[in-house]
VOGU-3710 file (C-alpha; in Angstrom, 3 decimals, decimal comma):
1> xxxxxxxxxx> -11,204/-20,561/-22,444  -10,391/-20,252/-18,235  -11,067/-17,014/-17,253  -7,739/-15,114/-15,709  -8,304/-12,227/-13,691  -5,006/-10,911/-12,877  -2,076/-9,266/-14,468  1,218/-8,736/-13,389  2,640/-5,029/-11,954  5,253/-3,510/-10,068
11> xxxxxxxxxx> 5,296/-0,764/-7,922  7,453/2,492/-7,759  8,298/3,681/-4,400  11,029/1,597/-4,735  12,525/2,928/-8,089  11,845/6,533/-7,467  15,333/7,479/-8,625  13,801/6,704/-12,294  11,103/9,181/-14,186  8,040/7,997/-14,797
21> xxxxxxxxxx> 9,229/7,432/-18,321  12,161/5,622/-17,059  10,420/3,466/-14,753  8,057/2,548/-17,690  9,921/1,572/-19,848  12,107/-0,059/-16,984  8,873/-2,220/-15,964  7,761/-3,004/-19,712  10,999/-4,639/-20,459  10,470/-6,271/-17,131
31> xxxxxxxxxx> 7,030/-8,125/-18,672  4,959/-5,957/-16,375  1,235/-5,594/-18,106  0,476/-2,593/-15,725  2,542/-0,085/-13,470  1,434/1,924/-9,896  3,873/4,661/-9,985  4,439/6,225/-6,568  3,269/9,872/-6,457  6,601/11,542/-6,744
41> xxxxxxxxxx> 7,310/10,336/-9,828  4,218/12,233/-11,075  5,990/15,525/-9,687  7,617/18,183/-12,246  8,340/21,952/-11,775  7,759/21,933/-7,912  4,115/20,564/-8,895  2,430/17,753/-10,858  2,531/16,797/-14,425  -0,809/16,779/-16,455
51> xxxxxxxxxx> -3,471/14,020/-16,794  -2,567/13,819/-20,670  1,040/13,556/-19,820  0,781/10,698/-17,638  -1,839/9,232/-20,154  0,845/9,806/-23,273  3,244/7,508/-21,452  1,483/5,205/-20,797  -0,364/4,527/-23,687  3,144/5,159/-25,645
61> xxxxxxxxxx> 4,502/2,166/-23,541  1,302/-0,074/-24,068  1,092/-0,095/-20,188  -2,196/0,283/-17,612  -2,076/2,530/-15,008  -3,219/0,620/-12,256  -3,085/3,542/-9,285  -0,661/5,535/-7,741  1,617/4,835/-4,494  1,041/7,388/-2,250
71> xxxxxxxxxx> 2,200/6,274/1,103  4,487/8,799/2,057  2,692/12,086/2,092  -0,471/10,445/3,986  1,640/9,167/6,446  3,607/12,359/7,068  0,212/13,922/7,518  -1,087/11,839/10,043  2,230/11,744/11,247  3,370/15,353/11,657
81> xxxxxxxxxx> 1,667/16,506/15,065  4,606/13,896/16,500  7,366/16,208/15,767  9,137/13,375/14,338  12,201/14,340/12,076  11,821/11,037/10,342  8,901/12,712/8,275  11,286/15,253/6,754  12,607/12,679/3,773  9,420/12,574/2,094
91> xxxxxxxxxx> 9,265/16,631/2,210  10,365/19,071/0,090  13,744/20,372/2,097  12,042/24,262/2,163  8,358/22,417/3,784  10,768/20,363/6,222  11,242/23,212/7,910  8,096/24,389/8,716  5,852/24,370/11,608  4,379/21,235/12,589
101> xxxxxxxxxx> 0,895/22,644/11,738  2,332/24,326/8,180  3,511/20,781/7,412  0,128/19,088/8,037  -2,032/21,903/5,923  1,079/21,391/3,030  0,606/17,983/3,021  -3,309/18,260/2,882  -3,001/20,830/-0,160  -1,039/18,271/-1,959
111> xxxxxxxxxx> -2,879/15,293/-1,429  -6,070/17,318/-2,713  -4,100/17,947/-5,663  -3,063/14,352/-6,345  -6,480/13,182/-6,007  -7,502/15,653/-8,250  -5,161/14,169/-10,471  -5,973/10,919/-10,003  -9,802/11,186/-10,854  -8,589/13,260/-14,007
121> xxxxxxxxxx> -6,662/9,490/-14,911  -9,451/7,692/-14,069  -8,121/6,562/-10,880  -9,934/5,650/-8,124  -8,115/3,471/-5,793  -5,013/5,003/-3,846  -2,787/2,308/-1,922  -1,370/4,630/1,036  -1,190/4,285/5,110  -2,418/6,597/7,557
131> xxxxxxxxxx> 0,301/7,743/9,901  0,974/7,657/14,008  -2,256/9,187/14,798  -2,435/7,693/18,105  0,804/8,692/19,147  4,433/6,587/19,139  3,803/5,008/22,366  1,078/3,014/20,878  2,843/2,391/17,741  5,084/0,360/19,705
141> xxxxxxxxxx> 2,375/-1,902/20,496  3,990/-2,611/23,673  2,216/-0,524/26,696  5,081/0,563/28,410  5,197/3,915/29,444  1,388/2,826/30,598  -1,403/3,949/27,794  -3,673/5,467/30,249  -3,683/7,250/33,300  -5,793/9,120/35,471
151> xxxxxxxxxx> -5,334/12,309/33,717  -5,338/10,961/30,021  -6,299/8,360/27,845  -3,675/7,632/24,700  -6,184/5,473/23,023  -9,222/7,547/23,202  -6,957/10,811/22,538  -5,762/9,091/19,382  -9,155/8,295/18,595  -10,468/11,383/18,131
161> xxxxxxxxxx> -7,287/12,389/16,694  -7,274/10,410/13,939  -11,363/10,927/13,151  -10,826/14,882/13,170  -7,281/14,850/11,047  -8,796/12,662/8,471  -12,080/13,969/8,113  -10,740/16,203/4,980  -9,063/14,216/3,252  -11,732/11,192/3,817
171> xxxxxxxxxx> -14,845/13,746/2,774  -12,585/14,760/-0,371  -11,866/10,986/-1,440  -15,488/10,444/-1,193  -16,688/13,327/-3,006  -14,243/11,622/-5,754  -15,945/7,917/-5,425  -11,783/7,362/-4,457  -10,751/4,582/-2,048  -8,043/5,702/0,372
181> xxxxxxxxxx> -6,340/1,854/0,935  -4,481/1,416/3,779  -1,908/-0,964/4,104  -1,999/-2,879/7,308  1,643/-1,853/8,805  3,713/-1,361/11,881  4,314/1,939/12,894  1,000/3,559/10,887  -2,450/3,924/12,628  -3,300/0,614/11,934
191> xxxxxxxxxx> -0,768/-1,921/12,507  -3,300/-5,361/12,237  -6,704/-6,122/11,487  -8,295/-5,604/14,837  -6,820/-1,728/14,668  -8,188/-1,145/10,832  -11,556/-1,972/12,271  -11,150/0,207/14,931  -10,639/3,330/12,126  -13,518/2,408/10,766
201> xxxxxxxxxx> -15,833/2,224/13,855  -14,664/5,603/14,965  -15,487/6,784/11,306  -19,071/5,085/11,227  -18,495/3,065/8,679  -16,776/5,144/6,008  -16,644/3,756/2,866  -13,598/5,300/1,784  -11,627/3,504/4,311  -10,380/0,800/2,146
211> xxxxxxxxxx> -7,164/-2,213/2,611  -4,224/-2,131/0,628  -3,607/-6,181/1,427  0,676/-6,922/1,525  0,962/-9,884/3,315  4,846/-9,399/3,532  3,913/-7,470/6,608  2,528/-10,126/8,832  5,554/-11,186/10,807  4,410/-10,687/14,462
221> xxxxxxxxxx> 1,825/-13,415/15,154  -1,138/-12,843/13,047  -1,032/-14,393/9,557  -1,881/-12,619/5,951  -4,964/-15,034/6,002  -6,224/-13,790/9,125  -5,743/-10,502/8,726  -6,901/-10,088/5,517  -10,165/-12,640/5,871  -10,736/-10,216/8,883
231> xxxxxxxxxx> -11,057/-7,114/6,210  -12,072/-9,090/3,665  -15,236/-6,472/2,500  -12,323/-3,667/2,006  -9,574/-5,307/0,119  -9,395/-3,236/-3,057  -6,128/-3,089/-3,349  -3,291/-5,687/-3,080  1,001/-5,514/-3,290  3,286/-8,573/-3,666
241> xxxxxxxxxx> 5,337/-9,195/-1,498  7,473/-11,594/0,608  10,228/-12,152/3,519  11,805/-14,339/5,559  12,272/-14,348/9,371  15,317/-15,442/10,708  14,981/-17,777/13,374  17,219/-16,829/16,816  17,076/-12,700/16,676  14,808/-10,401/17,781
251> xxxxxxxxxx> 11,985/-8,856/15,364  12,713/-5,780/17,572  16,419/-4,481/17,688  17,731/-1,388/16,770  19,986/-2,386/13,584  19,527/0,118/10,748  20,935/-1,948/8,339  18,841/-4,202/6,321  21,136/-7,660/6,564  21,391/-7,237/10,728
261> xxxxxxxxxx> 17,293/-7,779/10,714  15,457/-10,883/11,964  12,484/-10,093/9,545  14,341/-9,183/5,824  12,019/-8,254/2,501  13,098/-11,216/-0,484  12,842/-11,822/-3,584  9,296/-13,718/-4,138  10,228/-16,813/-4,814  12,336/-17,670/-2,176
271> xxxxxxxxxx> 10,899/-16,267/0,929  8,907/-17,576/3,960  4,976/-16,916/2,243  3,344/-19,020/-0,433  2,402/-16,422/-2,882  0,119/-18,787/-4,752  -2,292/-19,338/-1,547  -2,268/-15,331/-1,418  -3,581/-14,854/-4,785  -5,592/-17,778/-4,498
281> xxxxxxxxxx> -7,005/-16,110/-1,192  -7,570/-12,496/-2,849  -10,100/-13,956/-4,867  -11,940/-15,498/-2,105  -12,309/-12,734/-0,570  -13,593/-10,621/-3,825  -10,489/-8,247/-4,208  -10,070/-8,646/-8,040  -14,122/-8,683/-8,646  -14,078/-5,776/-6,400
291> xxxxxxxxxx> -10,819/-3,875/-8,383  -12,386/-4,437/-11,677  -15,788/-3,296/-10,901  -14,769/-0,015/-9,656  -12,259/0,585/-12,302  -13,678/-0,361/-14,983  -11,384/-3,266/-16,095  -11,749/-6,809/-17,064  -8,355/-8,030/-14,751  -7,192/-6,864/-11,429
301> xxxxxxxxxx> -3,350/-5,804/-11,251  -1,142/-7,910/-8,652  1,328/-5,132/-7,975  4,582/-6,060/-7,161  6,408/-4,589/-4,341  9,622/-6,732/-4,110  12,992/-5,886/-1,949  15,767/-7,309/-0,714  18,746/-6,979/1,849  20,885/-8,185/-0,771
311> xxxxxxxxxx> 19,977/-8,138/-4,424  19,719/-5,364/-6,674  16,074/-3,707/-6,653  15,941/-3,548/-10,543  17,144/-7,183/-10,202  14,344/-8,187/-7,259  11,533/-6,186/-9,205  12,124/-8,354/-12,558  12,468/-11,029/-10,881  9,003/-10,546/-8,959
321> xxxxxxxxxx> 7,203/-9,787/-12,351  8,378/-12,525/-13,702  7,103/-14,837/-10,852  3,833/-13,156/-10,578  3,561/-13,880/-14,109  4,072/-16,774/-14,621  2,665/-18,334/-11,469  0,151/-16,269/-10,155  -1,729/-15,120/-13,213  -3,611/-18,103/-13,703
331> xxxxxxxxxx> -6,912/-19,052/-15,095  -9,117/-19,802/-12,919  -11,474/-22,438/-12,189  -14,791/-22,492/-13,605  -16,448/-25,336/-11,631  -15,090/-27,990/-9,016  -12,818/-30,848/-10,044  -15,148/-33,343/-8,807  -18,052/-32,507/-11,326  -15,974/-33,760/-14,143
341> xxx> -15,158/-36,813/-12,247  -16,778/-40,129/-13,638  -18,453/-38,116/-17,024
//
């Protein structure tokens, strides 16, 4: 029998007004094989639940626990020497209003404690972005405002800023064999390929510097394939996800609201990227060879991450799972078509 190596799984950033339980049993009746709750749905009495509690649940639902979603508190911590108010929503209210530098050592106390967590599950890959650590002007990606001048250098400023923020938290994820995957994103500290290898230059090579590949983000000129063929080696983990770009408006405008956007997250089906070239892709480059051998499983989890402008997330999610499925969970090919040509 074809060998598969996928499953389908959802993600839970975007369902974080369920509990864990909720969200469960939410993506189970979904068809999800595996789930990647985000990290606040791990939270309980102004801390974290238990390894065996999160292991009860799942194992009560039949479902894998294929990492946890911690975007939000790495980016705040890369993000907080900004200022920025737009960190406060992913901070406890009393944190928000603390010092820029109380914020930062919060947020590094917690994310020691997730990890801590996570190795307890067995958990060693942690889908997450690193946050403006070279500063907003170059998060624009647009040099106005002039990066460099004869007094200072943004770029080489956010270098070192980013290698002495991180050190911590990268020494502590490698202490835990853990692999801290960012995904590739505007407005992060990595917004393409080119700028992932940059982090891991300045880092010598640090093997916890890992991709989080989501192609749904690749809507200003360089293509998923290029920019994930580019980080091929540190794909270990992956999100589904898709958009459209409508043609005529400007990728940049200020328009809050989700339907006044040129680029708009959609269901997976229907949207501007062929998911079946991504997943064929992923295994070219070795992500679910890669996933399984440093988790110990026999299939790699394609996670779904879907939104939309207009549909109901519960509605876009099952949707997605379905899809991913049955489209994308296929078995693969053993040898070439052409060898069984003429037997």
């Amino acid at each position: 029998m074809a060998k598969v190596v996928y499953h389908p799984s959802v993600e839970g950033a975007q369902h974080g007004a369920k509990s864990l339980a909720e969200f469960l049993d939410y993506a189970k009746a979904s068809g999800a094989a595996g789930a990647q709750p985000s990290n606040y749905m791990l939270e309980k009495d102004g801390g974290l639940m238990s390894a065996q509690e999160i292991k009860d649940l799942f194992e009560s639902r039949g479902m894998r626990l294929d990492g946890v979603s911690c975007h939000c508190p790495f980016w705040v911590h890369t993000t907080a020497w900004t200022g920025s108010p737009s960190i406060r929503p992913f901070l406890p209210a009393d944190v928000a209003k603390k010092s820029v530098e109380e914020i930062e050592q919060w947020t590094e106390d917690y994310l020691r404690r997730l990890m801590d967590l996570c190795a307890e599950l067995g958990v060693k890959i942690l889908p997450m972005f690193w946050g403006v650590a070279f500063g907003w002007e170059l998060a624009t990606g647009y040099p106005w405002g002039f990066w460099k001048g004869a007094d200072y250098d943004l770029l080489e400023e956010g270098k070192e800023r980013f290698v002495k923020k991180t050190a911590k938290l990268r020494e502590y994820a490698n202490k835990l064999g853990m692999y801290l995957c960012h995904e590739i994103h505007p407005g992060t500290a990595a917004m393409c390929a080119d700028d992932f290898n940059l982090l891991v230059e300045i880092c010598d090579g640090d093997k916890c510097l890992a991709v989080n590949a989501d192609p749904s983000h690749c809507w200003e000129g360089e293509d998923w394939e290029t920019r994930f063929r580019k980080v091929a080696d540190r794909v270990y983990g992956c999100h589904v996800k898709n958009h459209v770009v409508r043609p005529g408006l400007p990728l940049r405008v200020m328009k809050p609201n989700w339907p006044d956007r040129a680029m708009q997250f959609v269901d997976i089906p229907s949207g501007d990227l062929n998911m079946v070239r991504y997943a064929e892709m992923l295994i070219d480059i070795g992500y679910p060879a890669r996933y399984c051998q440093v988790m110990g499983t026999e299939t790699a989890p394609l996670v779904v991450e879907a939104e939309s402008a207009f549909r109901d997330i519960d509605a876009t999610s099952a949707n997605g799972i379905a899809y991913v499925r049955d489209y994308l969970c296929f078995p693969i090919a053993e040898a070439s078509f052409e060898e069984g040509m003429g037997a």
